[in-house]
VOMAR-882297 format. One record per residue: residue number from 1; residue in one letter; z, x, y of N, C-alpha, C, O in turn. Coordinates in steps of 0.02 Angstrom, whole numbers. Layout:
<nodes>
NUM/A/Z/X/Y/Z/X/Y/Z/X/Y/Z/X/Y
...
</nodes>
This chain:
<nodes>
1/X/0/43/-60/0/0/0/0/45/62/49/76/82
2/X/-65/45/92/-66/71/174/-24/47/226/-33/-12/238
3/X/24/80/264/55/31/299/25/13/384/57/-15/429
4/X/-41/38/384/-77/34/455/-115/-33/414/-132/-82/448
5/X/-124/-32/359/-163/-103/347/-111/-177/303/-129/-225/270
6/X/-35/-150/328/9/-204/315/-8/-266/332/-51/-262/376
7/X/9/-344/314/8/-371/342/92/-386/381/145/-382/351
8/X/81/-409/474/163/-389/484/163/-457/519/109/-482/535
9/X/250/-504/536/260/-561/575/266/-518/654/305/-472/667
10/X/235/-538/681/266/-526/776/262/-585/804/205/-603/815
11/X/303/-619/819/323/-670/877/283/-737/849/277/-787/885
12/X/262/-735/793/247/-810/766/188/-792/723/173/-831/679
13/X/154/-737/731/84/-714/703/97/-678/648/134/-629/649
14/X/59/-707/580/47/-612/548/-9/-581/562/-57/-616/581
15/X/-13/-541/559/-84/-494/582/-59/-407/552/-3/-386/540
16/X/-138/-368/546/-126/-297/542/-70/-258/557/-59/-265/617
17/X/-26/-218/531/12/-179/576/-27/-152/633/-29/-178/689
18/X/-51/-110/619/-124/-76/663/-131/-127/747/-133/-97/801
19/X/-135/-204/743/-133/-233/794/-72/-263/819/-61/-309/859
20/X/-46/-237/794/48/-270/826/76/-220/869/90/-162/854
21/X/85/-259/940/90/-218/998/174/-260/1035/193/-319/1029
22/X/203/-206/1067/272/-267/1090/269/-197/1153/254/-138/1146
23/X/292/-238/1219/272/-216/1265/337/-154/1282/397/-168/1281
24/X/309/-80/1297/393/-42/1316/443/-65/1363/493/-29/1367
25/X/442/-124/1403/468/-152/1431/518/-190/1374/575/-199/1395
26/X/507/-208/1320/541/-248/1294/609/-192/1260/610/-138/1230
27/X/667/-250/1288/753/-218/1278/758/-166/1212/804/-125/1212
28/X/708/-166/1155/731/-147/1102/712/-76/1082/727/-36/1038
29/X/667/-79/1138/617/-19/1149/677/44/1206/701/100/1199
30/X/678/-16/1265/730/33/1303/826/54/1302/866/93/1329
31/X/825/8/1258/899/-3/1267/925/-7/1179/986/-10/1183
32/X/908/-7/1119/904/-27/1052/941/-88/1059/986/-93/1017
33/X/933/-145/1107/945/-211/1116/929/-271/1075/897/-321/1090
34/X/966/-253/1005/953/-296/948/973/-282/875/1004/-232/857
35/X/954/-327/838/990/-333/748/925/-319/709/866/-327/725
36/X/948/-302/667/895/-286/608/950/-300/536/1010/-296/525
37/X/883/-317/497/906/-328/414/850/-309/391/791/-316/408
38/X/887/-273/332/831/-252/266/851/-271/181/886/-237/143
39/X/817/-333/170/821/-370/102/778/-338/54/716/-342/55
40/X/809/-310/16/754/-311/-52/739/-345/-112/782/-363/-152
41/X/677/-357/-120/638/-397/-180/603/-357/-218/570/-309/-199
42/X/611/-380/-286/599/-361/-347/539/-409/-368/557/-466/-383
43/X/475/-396/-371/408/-427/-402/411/-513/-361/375/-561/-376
44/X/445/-512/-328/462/-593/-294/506/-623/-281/509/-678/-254
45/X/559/-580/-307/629/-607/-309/665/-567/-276/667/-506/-281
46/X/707/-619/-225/741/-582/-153/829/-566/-178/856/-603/-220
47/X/861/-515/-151/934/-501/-175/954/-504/-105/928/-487/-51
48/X/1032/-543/-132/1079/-580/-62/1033/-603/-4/1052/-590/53
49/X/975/-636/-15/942/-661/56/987/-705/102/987/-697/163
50/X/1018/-744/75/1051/-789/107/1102/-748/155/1118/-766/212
51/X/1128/-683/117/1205/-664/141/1172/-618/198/1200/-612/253
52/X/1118/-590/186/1079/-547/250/1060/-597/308/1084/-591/364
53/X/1027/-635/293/1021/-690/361/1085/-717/387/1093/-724/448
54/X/1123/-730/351/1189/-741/380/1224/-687/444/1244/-699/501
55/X/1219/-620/400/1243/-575/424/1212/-538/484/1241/-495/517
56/X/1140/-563/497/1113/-570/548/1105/-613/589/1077/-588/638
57/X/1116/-676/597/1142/-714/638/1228/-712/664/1242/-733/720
58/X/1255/-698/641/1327/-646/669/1320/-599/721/1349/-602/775
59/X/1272/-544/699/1257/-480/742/1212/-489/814/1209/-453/863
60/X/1169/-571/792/1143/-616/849/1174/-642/897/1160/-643/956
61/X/1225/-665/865/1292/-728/889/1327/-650/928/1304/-635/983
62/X/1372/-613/901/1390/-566/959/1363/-515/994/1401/-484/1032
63/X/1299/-497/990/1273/-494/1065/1239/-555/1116/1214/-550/1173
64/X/1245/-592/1088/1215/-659/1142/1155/-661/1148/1129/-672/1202
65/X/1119/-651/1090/1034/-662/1082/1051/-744/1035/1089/-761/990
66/X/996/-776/1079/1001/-874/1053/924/-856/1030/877/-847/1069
67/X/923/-854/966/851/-874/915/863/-943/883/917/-964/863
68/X/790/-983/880/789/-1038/863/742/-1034/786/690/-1064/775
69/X/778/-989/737/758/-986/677/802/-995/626/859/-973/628
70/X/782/-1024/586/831/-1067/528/821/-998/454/782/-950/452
71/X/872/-1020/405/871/-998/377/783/-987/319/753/-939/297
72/X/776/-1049/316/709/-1061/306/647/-1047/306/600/-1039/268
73/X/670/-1044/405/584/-1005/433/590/-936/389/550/-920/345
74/X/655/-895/410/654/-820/373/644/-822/312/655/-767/288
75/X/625/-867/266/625/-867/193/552/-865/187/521/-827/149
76/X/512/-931/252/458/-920/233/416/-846/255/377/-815/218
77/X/433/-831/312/403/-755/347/406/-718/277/355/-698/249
78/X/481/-708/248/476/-658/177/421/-684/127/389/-646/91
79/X/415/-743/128/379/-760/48/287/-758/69/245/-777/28
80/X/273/-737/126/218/-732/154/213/-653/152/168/-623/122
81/X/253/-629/181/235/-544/182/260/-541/110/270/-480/106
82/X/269/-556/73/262/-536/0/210/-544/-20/177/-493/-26
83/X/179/-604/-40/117/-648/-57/67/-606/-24/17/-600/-59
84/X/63/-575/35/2/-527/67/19/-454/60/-26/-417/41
85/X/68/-433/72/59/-351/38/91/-328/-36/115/-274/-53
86/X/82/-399/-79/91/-361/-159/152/-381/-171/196/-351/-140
87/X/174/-443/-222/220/-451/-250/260/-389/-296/274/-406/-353
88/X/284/-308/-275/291/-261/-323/351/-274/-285/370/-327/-259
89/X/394/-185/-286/453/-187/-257/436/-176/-193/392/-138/-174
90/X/489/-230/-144/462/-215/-71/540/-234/-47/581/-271/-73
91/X/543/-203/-1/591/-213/74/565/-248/114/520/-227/150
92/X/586/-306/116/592/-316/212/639/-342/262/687/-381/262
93/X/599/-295/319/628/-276/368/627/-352/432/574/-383/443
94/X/678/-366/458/689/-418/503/717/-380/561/770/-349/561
95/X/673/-385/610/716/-352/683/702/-401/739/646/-420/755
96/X/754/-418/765/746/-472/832/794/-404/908/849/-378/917
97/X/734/-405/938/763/-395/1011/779/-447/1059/763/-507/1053
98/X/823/-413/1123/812/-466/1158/752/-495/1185/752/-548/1215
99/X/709/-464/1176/657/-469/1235/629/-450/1277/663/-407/1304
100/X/570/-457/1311/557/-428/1374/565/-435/1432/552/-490/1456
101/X/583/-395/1465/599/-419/1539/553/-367/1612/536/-308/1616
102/X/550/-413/1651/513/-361/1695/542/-304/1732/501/-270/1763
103/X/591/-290/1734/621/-225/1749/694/-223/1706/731/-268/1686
104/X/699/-143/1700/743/-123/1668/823/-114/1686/845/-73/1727
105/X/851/-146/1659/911/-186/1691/1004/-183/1650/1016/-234/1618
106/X/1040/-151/1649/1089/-150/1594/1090/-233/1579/1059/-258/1532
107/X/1126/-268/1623/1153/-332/1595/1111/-375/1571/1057/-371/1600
108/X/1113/-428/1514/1062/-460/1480/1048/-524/1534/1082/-565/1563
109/X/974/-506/1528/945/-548/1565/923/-633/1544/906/-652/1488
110/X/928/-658/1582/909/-752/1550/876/-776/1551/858/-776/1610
111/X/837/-811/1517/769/-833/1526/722/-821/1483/686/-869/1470
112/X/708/-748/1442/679/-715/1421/675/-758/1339/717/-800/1320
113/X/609/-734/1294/594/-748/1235/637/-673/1187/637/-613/1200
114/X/669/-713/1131/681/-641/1099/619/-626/1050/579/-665/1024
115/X/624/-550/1047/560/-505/1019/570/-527/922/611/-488/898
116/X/540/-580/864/556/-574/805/487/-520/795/436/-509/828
117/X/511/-501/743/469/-439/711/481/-431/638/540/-424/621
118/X/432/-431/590/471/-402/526/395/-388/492/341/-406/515
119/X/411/-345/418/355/-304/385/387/-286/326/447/-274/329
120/X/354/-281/266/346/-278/197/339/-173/201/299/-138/233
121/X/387/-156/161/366/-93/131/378/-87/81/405/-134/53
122/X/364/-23/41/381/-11/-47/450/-4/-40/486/-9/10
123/X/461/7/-88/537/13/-115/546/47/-165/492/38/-195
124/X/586/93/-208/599/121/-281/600/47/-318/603/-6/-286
125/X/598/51/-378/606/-3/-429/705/-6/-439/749/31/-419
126/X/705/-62/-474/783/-81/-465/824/9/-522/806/41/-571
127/X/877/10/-477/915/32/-507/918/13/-588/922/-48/-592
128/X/919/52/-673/975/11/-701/1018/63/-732/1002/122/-739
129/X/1088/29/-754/1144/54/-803/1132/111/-850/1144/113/-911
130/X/1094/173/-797/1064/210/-859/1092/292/-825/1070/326/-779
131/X/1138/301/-861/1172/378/-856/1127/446/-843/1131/492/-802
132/X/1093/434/-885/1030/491/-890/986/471/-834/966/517/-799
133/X/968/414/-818/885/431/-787/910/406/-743/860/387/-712
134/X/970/383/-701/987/371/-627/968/421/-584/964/478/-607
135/X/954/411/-520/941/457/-479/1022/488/-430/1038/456/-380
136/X/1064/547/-452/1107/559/-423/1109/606/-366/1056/636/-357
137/X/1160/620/-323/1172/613/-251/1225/669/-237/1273/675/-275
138/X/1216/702/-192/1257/731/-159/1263/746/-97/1217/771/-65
139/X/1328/732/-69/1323/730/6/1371/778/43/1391/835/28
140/X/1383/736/97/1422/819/131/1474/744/173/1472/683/166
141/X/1521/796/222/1561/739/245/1559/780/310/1538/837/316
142/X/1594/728/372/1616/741/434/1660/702/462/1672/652/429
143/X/1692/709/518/1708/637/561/1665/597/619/1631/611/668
144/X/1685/545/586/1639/480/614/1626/483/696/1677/475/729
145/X/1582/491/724/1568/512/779/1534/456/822/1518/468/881
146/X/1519/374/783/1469/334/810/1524/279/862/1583/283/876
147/X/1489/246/872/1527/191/920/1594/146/875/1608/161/817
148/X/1615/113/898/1659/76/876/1673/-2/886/1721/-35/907
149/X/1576/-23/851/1579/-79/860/1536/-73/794/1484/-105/802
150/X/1537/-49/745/1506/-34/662/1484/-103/621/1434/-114/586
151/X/1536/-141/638/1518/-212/603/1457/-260/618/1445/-313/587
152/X/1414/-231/675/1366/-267/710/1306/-210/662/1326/-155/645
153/X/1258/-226/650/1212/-210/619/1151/-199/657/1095/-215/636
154/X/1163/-171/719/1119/-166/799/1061/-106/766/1071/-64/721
155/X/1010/-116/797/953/-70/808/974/-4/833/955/48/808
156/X/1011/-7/878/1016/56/911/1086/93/861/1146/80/853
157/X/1027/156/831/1052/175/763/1072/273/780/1080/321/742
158/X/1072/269/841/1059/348/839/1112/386/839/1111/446/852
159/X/1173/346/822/1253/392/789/1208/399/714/1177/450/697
160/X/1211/352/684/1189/364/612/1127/401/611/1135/444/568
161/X/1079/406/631/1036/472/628/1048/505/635/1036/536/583
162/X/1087/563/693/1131/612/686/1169/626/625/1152/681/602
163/X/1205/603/597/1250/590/537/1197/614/509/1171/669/517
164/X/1170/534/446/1120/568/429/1076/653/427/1080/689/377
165/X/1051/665/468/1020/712/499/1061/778/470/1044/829/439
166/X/1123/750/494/1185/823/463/1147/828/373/1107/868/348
167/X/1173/783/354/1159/765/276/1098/832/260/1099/885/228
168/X/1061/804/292/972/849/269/989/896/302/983/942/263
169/X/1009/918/352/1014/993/383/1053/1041/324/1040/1101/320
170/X/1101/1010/281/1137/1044/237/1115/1023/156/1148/1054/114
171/X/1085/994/141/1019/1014/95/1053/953/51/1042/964/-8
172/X/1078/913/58/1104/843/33/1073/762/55/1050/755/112
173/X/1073/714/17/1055/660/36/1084/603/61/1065/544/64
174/X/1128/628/78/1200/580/121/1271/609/154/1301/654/125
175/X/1297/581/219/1359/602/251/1415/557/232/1398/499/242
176/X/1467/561/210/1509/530/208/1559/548/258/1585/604/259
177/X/1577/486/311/1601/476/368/1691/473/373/1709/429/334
178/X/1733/494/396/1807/487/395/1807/486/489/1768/504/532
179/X/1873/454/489/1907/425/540/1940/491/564/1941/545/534
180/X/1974/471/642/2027/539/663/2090/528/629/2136/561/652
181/X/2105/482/569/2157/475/550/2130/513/479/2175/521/437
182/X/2081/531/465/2056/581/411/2042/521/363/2061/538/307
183/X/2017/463/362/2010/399/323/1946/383/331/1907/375/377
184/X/1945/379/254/1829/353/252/1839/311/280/1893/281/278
185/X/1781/291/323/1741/244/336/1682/218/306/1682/169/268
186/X/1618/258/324/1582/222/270/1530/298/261/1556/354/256
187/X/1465/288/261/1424/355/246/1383/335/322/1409/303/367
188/X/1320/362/322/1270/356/373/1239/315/360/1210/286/406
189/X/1232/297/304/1170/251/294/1199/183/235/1163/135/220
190/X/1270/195/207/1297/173/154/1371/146/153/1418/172/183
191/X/1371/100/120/1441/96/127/1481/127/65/1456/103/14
192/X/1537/173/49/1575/224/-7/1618/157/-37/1643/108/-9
193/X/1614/186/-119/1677/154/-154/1684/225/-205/1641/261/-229
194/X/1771/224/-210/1775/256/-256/1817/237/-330/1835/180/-343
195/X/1826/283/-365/1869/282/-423/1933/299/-453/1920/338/-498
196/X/1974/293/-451/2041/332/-480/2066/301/-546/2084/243/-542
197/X/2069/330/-604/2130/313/-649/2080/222/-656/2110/172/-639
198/X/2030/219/-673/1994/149/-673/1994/91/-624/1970/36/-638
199/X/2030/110/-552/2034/67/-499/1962/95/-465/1939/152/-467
200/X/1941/51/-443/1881/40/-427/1897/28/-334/1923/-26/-324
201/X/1886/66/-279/1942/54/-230/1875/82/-162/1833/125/-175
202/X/1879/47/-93/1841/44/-56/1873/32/36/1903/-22/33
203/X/1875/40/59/1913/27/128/1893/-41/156/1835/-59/160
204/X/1935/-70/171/1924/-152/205/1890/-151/259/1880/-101/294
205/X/1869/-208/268/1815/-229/318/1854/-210/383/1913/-223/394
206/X/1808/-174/426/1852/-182/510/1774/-144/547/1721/-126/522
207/X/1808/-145/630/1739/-129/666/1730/-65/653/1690/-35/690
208/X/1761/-30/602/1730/69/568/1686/48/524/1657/94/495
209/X/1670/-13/506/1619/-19/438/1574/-86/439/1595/-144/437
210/X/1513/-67/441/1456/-122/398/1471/-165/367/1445/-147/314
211/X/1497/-217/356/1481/-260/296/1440/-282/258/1426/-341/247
212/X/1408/-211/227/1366/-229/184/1355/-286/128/1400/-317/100
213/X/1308/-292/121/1309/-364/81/1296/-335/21/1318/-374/-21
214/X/1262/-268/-19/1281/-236/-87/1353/-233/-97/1380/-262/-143
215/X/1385/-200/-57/1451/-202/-67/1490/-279/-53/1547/-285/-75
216/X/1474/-306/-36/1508/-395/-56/1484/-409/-97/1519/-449/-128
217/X/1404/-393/-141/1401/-429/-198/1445/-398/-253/1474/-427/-299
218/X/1445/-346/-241/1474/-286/-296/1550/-306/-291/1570/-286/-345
219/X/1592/-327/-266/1648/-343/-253/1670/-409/-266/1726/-414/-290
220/X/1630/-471/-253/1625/-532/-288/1612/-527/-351/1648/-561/-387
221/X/1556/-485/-386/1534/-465/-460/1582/-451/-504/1594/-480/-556
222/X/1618/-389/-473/1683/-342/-531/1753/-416/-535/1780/-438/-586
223/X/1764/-437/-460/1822/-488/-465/1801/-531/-527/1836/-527/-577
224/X/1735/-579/-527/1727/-624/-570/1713/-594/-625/1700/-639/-665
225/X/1707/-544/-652/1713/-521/-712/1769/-496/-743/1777/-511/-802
226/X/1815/-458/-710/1898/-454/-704/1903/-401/-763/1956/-389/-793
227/X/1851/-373/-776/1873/-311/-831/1891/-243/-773/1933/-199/-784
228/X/1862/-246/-731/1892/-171/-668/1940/-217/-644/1942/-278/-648
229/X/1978/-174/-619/2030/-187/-561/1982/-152/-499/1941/-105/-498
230/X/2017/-210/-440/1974/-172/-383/2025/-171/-328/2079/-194/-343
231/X/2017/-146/-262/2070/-125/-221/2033/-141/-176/1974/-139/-193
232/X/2043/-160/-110/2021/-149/-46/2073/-120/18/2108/-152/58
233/X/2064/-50/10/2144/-26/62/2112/24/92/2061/43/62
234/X/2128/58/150/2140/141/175/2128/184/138/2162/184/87
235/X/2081/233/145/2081/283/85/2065/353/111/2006/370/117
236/X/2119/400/129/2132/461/152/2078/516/120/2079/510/58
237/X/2038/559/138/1988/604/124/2014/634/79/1969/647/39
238/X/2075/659/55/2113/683/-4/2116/656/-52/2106/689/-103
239/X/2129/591/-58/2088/545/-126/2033/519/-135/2020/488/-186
240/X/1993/528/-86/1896/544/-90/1894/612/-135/1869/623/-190
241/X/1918/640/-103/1908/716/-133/1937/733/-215/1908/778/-246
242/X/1986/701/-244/2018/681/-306/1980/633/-339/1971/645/-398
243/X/1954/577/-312/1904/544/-375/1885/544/-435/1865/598/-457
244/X/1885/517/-454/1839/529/-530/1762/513/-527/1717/538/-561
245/X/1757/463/-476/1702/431/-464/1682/414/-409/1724/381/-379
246/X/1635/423/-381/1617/413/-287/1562/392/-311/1537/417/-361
247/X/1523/317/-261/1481/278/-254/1458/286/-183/1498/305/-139
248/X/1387/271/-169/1375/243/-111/1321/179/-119/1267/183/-149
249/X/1340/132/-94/1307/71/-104/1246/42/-28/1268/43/29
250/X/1192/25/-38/1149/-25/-18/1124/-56/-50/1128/-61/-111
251/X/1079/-91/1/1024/-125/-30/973/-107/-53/946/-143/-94
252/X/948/-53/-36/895/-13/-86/920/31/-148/892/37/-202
253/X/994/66/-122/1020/116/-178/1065/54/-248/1089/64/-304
254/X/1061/9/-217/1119/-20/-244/1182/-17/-256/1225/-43/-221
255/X/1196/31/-331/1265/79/-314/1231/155/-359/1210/162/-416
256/X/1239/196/-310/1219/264/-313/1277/316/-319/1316/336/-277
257/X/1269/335/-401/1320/386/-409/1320/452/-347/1266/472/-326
258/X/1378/478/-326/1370/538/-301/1428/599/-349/1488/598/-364
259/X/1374/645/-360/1414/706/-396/1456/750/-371/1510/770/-393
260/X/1423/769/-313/1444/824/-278/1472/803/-207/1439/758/-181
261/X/1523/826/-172/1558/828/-112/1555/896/-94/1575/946/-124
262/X/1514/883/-19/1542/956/3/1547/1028/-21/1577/1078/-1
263/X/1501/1011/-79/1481/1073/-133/1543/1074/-221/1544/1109/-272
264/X/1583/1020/-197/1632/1021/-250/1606/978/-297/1547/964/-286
265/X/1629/952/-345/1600/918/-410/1653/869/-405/1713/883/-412
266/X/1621/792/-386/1648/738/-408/1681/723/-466/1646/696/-509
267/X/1750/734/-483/1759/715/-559/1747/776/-602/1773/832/-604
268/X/1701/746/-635/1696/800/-697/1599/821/-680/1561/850/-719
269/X/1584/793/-609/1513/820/-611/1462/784/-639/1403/802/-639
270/X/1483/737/-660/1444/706/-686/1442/617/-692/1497/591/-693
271/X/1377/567/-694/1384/510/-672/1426/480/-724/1415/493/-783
272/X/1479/438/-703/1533/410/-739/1534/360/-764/1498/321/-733
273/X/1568/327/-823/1560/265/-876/1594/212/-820/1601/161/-855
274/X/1610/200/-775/1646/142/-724/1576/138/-699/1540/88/-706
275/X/1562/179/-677/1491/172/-619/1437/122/-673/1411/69/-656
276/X/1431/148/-725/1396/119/-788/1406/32/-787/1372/-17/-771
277/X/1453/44/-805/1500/-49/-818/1476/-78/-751/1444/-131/-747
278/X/1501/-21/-671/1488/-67/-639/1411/-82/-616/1404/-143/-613
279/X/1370/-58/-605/1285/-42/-614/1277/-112/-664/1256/-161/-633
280/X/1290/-121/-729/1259/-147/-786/1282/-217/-741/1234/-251/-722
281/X/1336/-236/-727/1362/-302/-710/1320/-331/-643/1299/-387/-627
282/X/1321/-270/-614/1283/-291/-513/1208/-310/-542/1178/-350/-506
283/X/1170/-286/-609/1094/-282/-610/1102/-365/-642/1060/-406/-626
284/X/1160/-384/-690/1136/-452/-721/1138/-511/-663/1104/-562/-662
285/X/1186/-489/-615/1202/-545/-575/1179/-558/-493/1200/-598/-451
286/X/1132/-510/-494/1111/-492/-423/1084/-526/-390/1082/-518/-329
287/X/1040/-596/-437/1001/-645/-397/1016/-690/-394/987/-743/-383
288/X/1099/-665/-408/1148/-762/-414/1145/-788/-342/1146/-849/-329
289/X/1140/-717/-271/1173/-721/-208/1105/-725/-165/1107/-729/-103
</nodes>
């Protein structure tokens, strides 16, 4: 799939990527003045769609962008950019700005249309419960350096690119983020769960963390199955670092073993039988949400 010959939604149209134009005037361009979501589908079939549109109308609702799109319209935009660039594995991407305005202005201006936008890309094929042929991870850590409003799922992403950025500058595929109280938060791009002694354990929701919706399904999943114990508390970089087992979860990774910290060996170094159990359980039940 070419992505200059995508087909993409802008402002009510699909058309070419190639001809989809949004003016630099518009907030999202100057200011990262807006929400984005990225759902992934499997051959046609969408994971947590509902809980992503939700979770983007939240991130709508507190910056004070009023869109007049239902859960619905977004179902159909997805089942259209599927149906035209290839029912395989695809992402898509939903980004609403505020809009355009004729001069560039801090305070949000009134009146204005907000900017919808969204587009179909590939994706890896689904994760499964497979020890050997998982793709594993190693990352590096720092302290959390981004704003402290994390729970909003805003466009303007350029703490986490930095982060990120660290990651690849030191020859790894992820940062895992801690607080000035030396307490994970989340990664750059991910939200962390870890392992101890078979507790399955992750830091509670607050404005240091995403609410990812992998990690709510993964957390609704293990409860209703009740063979893990799970925790949601504070978790000091010293029992990150003790683990048996470190995860990082999205929507594309799903839950992604990580081996290595910081050059040390997760555990025993190797991807772990919890991660297994929990992987096997998130893949049967993933299109319940």
């Amino acid at each position: 799939m070419h992505d200059t010959n995508n087909i993409v939604f802008l402002n009510g149209q699909f058309l070419p990527a190639s001809e989809a134009k949004i003016s630099p005037m518009d907030r999202g361009f100057l200011f990262g003045d807006g929400i984005y979501e990225v759902v992934p589908s499997y051959n046609g079939k969408l994971v947590g769609f509902g809980l992503h549109i939700e979770r983007m109308q939240s991130g709508l609702n507190a910056i004070g962008i009023n869109l007049d799109m239902t859960i619905s319209d977004w179902r159909n935009i997805a089942t259209k950019l599927m149906e035209t660039n290839g029912k395989g594995n695809l992402g898509l991407y939903f980004h609403v700005s505020r809009g355009t305005d004729v001069k560039r202005f801090h305070a949000y201006p009134e009146h204005i249309q907000p900017t919808v936008f969204a587009y179909a890309f590939e994706i890896p094929a689904a994760t499964t419960a497979d020890k050997q042929g998982v793709k594993q991870y190693k990352v590096t850590s720092t302290e959390d350096l981004r704003w402290k409003r994390c729970q909003i799922k805003s466009t303007s992403l350029l703490g986490n690119v930095m982060h990120f950025q660290q990651g690849q500058d030191a020859g790894v595929q992820e940062t895992i983020l801690f607080n000035q109280h030396n307490e994970l938060t989340e990664a750059s791009a991910c939200n962390v769960f870890m392992v101890k002694n078979n507790v399955v354990l992750t830091p509670p929701l607050d404005n240091q963390i995403l609410p990812g919706i992998t990690r709510h399904m993964l957390l609704n999943i293990l409860r209703k199955d009740g063979t893990l114990q799970v925790q949601e508390r504070a978790l000091s970089m010293s029992e990150v670092r003790a683990a048996d087992e470190l995860w990082i979860t999205s929507s594309s990774k799903e839950i992604a073993p990580v081996v290595e910290l910081d050059g040390q060996p997760v555990g025993n170094g190797k991807v772990g039988d919890i991660w297994q159990k929990a992987q096997s359980l998130y893949s049967a039940n993933k299109y319940l949400y």
